[in-house]
C-alpha positions as CSV (number, residue, x, y, z in Angstrom):
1,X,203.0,29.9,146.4
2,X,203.0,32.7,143.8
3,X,204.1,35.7,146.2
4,X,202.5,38.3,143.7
5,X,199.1,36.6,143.1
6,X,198.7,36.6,146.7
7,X,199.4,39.7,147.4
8,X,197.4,40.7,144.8
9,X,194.5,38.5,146.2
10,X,194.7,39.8,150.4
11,X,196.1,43.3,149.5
12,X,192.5,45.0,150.0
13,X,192.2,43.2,152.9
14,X,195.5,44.6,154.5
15,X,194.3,48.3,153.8
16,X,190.8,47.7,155.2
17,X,193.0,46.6,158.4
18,X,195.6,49.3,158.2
19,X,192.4,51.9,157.8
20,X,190.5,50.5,160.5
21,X,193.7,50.7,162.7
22,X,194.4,54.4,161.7
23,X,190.8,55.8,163.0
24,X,190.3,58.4,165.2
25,X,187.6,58.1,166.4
26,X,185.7,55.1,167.9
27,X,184.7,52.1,166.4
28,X,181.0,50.7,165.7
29,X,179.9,47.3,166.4
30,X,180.4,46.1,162.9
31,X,183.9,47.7,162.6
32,X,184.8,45.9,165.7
33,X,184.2,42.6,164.2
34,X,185.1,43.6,161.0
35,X,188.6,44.6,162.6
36,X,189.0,40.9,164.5
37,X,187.9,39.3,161.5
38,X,190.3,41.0,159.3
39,X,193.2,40.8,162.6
40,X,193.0,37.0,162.3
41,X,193.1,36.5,158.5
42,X,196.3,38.8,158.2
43,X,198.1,36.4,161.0
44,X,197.3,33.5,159.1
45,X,198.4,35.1,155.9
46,X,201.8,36.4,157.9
47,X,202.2,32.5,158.4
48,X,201.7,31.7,155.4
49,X,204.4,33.7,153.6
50,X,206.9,32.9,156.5
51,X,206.7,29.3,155.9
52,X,206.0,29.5,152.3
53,X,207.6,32.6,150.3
54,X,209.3,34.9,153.2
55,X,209.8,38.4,151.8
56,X,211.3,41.0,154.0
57,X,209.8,43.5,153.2
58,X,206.3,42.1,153.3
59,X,206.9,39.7,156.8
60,X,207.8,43.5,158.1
61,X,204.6,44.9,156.9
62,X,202.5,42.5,157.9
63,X,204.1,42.0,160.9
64,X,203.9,45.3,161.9
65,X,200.3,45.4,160.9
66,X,199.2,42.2,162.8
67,X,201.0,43.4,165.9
68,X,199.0,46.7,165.4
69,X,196.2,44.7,165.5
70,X,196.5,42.5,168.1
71,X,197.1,45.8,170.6
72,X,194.0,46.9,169.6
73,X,192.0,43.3,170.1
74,X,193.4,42.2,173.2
75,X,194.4,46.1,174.8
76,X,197.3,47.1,176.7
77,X,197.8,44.4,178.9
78,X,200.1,44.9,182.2
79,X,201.6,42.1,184.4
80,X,199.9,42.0,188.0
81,X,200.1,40.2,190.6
82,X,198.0,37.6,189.5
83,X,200.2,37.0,186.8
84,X,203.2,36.5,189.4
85,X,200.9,34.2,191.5
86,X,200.2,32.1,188.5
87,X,202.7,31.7,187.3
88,X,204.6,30.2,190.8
89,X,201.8,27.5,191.1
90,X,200.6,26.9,187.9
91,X,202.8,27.9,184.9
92,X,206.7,26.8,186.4
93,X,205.4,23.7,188.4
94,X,204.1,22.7,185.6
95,X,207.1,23.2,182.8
96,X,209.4,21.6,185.4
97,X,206.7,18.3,185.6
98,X,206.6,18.3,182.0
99,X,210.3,18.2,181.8
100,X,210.8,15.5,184.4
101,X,211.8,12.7,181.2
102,X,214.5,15.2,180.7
103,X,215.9,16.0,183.7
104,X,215.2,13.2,186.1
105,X,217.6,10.7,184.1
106,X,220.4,13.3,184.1
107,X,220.1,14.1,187.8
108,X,220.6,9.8,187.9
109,X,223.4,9.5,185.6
110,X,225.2,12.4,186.6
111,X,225.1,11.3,190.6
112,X,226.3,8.3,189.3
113,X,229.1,9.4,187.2
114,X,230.2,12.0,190.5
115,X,230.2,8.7,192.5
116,X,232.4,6.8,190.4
117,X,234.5,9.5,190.5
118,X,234.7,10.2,193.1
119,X,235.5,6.5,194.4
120,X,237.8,6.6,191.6
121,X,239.6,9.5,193.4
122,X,239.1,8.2,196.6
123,X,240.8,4.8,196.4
124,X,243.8,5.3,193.8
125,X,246.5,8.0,195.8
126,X,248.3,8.0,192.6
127,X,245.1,10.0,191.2
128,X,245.3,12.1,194.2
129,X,248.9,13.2,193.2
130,X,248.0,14.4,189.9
131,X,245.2,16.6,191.5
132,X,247.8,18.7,194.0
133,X,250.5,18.1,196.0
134,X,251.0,16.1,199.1
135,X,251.0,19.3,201.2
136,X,248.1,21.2,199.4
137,X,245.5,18.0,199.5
138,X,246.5,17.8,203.5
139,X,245.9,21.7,203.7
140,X,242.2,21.3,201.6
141,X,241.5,18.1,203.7
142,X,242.4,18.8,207.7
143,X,239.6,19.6,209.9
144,X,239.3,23.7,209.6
145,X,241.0,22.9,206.5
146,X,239.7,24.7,202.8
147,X,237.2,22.3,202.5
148,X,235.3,23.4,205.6
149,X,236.6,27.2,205.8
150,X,235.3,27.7,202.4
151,X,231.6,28.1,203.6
152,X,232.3,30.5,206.3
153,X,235.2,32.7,204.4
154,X,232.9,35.6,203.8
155,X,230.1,37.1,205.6
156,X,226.7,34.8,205.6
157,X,224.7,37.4,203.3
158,X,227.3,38.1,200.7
159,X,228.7,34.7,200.5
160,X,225.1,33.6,199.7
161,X,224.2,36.2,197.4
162,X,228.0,35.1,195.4
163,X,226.6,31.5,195.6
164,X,223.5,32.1,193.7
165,X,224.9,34.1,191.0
166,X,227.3,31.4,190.0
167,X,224.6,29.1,190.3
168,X,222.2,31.1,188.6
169,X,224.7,31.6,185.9
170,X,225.2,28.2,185.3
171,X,221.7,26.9,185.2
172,X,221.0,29.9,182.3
173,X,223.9,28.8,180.8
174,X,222.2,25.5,180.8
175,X,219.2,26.8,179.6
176,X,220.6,28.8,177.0
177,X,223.1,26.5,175.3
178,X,220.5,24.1,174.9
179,X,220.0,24.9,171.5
180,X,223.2,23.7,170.0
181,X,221.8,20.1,170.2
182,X,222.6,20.1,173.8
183,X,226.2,19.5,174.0
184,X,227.4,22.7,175.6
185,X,224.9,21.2,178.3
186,X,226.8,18.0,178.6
187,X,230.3,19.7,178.7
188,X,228.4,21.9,182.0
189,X,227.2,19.1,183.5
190,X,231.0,17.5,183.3
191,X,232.4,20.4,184.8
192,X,229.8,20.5,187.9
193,X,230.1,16.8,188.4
194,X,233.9,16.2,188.3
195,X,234.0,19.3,191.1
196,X,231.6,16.9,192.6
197,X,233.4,14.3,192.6
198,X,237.2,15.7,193.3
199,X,235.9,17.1,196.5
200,X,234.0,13.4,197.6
201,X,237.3,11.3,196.9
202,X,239.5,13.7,198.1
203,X,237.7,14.0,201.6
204,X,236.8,10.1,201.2
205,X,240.3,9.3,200.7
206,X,241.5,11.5,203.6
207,X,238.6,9.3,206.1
208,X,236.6,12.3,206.3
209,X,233.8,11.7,203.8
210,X,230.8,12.2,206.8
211,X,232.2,15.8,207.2
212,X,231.8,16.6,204.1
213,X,228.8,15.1,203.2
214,X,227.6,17.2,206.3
215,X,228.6,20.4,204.5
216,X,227.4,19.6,201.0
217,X,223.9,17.8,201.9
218,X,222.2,20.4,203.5
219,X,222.2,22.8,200.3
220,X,223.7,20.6,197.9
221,X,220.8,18.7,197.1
222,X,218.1,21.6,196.4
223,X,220.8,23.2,194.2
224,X,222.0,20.4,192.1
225,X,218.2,19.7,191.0
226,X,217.7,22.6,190.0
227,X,221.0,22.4,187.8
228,X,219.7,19.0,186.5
229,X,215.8,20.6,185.9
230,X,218.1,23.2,184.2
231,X,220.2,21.0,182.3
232,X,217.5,18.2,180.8
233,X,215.3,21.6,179.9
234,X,218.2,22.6,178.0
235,X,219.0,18.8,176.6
236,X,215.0,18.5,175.6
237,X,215.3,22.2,173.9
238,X,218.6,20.9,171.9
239,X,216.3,18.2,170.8
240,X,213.7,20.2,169.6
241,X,216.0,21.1,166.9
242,X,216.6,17.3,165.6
243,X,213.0,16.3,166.0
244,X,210.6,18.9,166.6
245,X,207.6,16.9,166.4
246,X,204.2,17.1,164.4
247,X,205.1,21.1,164.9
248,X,207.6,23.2,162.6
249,X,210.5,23.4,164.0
250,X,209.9,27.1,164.0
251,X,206.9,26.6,166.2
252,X,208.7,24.3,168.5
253,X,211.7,26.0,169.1
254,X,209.4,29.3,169.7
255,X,207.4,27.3,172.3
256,X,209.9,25.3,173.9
257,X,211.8,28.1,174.2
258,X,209.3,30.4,175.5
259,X,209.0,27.2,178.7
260,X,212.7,27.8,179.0
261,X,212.9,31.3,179.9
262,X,210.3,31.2,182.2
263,X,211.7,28.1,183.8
264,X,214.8,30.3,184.4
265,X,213.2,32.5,186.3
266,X,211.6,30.0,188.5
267,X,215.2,28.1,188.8
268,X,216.6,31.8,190.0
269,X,214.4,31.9,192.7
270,X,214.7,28.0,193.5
271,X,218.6,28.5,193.5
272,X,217.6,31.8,195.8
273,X,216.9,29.2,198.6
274,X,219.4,26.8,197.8
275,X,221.8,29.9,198.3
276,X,220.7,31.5,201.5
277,X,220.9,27.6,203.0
278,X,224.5,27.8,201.9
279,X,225.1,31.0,203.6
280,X,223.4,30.4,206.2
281,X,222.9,27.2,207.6
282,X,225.7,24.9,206.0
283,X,228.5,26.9,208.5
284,X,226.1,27.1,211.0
285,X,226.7,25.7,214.4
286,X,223.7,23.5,214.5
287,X,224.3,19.6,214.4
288,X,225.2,17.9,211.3
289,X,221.8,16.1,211.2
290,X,219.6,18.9,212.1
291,X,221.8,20.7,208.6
292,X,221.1,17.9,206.7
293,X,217.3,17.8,207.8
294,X,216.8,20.9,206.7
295,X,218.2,20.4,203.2
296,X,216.2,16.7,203.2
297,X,213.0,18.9,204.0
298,X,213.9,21.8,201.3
299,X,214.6,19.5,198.6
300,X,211.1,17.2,199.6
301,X,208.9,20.4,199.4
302,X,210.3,21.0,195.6
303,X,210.0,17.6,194.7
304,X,205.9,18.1,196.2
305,X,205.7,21.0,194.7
306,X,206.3,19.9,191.3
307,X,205.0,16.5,191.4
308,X,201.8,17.6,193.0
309,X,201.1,21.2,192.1
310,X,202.8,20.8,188.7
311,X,201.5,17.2,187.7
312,X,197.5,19.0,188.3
313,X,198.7,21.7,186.4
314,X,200.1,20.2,183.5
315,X,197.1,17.5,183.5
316,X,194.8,20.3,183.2
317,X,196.7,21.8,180.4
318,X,199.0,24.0,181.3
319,X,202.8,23.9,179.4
320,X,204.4,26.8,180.9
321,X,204.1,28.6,177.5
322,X,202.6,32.1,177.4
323,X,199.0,32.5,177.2
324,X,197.9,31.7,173.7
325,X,196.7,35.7,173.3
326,X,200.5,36.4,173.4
327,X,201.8,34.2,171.0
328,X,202.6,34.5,167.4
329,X,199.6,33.5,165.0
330,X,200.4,30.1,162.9
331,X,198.7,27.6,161.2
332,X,198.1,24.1,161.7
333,X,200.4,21.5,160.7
334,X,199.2,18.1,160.0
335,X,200.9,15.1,162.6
């Protein structure tokens, strides 16, 4: 593209814009649809010299000018309640359904990988050894031991609150890391599932694995699929960089990422309940299987909720993206 030609070519129509933009007083019918007209052939033109011949200084004009513009098309819009409600049953169902390629296989491999392990752990005391000392794996294993005071060290409502911080921290971390081809995701994964399995092989090997599956069921599986939805959104968005599709890989990343953000939101709150089940109900004094019922039925109502809610919502179309009056203009790419 020859930058100055262009220019040349669209620069009445960017002053007709900018003038429309600048008047006082109300529009007329014709300068209304003059305005949209104009507001769309700028955006395309914007896209066009980003992809094409980016200058600074004019991708900040015409930026600026197209944002203008788009204010005063679509109007200062606020978020309501709506916007709340439909995004809970339309917008993060939906993401997390469209994502379930990702994240299912790493919530299989890395259960798997925790298990090994774990039996790894479990069954070799020499491997025990090099974990802690005789006297410290007896302290963290005995009944009333860590293992079991852990949950009920702190009050109920701050130790729950502390639990989904870390949580949430990790599953943005997820999120976030994603982009560097996904391998800051792997090494997080790692981390979560050799805790995982250092606390089943230590208990396993000590004969006490049903107490501690008993104190890590009941919240533990809510909570560790949310770090896998977290994780294989993160793994997808890292490869969204290698192969972004029949889209640029600026549009890609920008939509993908978009998903993501909102999906952390919608993990925060998920890890919300996972958290207050932790506090809550894992040191509670109810029976081990009326715990672990409750965490069966938590984690079955997410799994619904996705797979039912989500699957209709993605089938009708929606991605979990932004509506398409908030997103950046572009042009068509051909597959």
């Amino acid at each position: 593209m020859d930058l100055d030609v262009f220019v040349s070519a669209h620069r009445a129509e960017w002053d007709r814009l900018d003038a429309l933009l600048g008047r006082r007083r109300r529009l007329t019918g014709p300068e209304v649809d003059e305005l949209v007209a104009l507001y769309q052939r700028t955006a395309t033109h914007l896209s066009l010299i980003q992809s094409s011949a980016p200058d600074p200084q004019l991708t900040g004009r015409l930026s600026q000018l197209v944002a203008r513009a788009r204010g005063a098309v679509t109007g200062t819009r606020r978020a309501s309640w709506r916007d709340v409600t439909h995004f809970l049953t339309h917008g993060f169902p939906a993401a997390v359904y469209r994502s379930r390629h990702w994240w299912v296989p790493t919530a299989l491999l890395s259960a798997l990988i925790a298990a090994l392990l774990g039996w790894w752990i479990g069954t070799h005391p020499e491997v025990q050894a090099t974990i802690a000392a005789p006297a410290e794996l007896r302290e963290l294993t005995r009944p009333g031991g860590q293992y079991e005071s852990y949950y009920s060290s702190h009050p109920a409502a701050s130790f729950a609150a502390q639990v989904w911080t870390n949580n949430a921290q990790a599953a943005a971390l997820c999120l976030v890391m994603g982009v560097f081809l996904g391998l800051p995701v792997i090494w997080i994964l790692f981390l979560n599932m050799l805790n995982l399995g250092i606390g089943f092989g230590l208990m396993s090997g000590a004969g006490r694995l049903d107490t501690f599956l008993g104190l890590v069921l009941p919240h533990g599986l809510l909570e560790l699929t949310a770090v896998f939805v977290a994780a294989g959104t993160g793994l997808r968005l890292g490869w969204t960089v290698i192969d972004p599709g029949p889209r640029t890989r600026r549009a890609a990343l920008a939509e993908e990422g978009r998903a993501a953000i909102g999906m952390a939101i919608g993990i925060a709150l998920v890890l919300f309940v996972a958290g207050a089940i932790e506090g809550f109900v894992t040191p509670s004094g109810l029976p081990t299987w009326a715990r672990i019922t409750i965490g069966v039925v938590a984690e079955l109502g997410f799994l619904a909720y996705v797979y039912l809610l989500g699957g209709r919502a993605a089938r009708a179309g929606e991605t979990g993206d932004v509506e398409s009056a908030e997103r950046s203009a572009s042009v068509p790419t051909a597959a």
